[in-house]
C-alpha positions in Angstrom: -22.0 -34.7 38.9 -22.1 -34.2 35.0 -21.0 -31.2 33.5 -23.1 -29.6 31.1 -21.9 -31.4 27.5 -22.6 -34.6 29.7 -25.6 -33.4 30.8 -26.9 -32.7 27.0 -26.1 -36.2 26.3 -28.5 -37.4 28.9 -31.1 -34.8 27.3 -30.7 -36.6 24.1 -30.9 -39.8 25.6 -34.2 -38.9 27.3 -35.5 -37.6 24.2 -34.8 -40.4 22.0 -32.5 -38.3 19.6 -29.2 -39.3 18.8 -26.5 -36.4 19.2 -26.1 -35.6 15.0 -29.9 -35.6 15.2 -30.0 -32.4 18.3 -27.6 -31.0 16.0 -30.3 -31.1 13.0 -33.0 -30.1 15.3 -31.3 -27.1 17.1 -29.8 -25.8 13.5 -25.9 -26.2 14.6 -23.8 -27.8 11.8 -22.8 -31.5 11.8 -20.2 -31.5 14.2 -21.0 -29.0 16.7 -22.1 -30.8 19.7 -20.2 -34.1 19.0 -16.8 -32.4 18.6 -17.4 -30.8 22.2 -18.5 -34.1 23.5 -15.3 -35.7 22.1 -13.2 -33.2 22.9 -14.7 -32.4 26.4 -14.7 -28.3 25.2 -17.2 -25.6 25.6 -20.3 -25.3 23.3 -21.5 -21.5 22.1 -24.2 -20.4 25.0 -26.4 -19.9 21.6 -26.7 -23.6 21.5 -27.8 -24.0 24.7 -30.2 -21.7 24.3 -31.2 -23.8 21.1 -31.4 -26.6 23.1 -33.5 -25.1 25.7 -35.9 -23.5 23.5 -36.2 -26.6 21.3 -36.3 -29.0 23.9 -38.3 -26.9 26.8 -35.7 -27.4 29.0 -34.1 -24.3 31.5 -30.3 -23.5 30.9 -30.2 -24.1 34.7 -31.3 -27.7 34.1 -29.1 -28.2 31.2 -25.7 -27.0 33.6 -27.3 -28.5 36.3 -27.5 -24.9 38.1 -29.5 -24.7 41.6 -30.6 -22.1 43.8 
């Protein structure tokens, strides 16, 4: 199973955005999401909630989270 930084990979990837281009969209600064994809670190739960607003995607989708 991905974790979530995987999982926002796969979002861009379904979008059709490259990872510096989620970055643009969701306002974070040049860096910000591909540092904790390199890295394999935590992100700021604002961005995810960048992410989920900008892309209309749930945070539970985005960590994978099921009830």
């Amino acid at each position: 199973m991905a974790n979530f930084i995987e999982r926002i990979q796969i979002i861009a990837q379904i979008e059709g955005v490259s990872i510096n281009e989620m970055e643009r969209i969701i306002g974070a600064s040049k860096g910000v999401l591909s540092r904790a994809i390199k890295n394999n670190t935590d992100i700021q739960a604002k961005w995810l909630f960048a992410i989920s607003d900008n892309f209309k995607i749930t945070i539970c989708e985005i960590c994978l989270v099921r009830f």
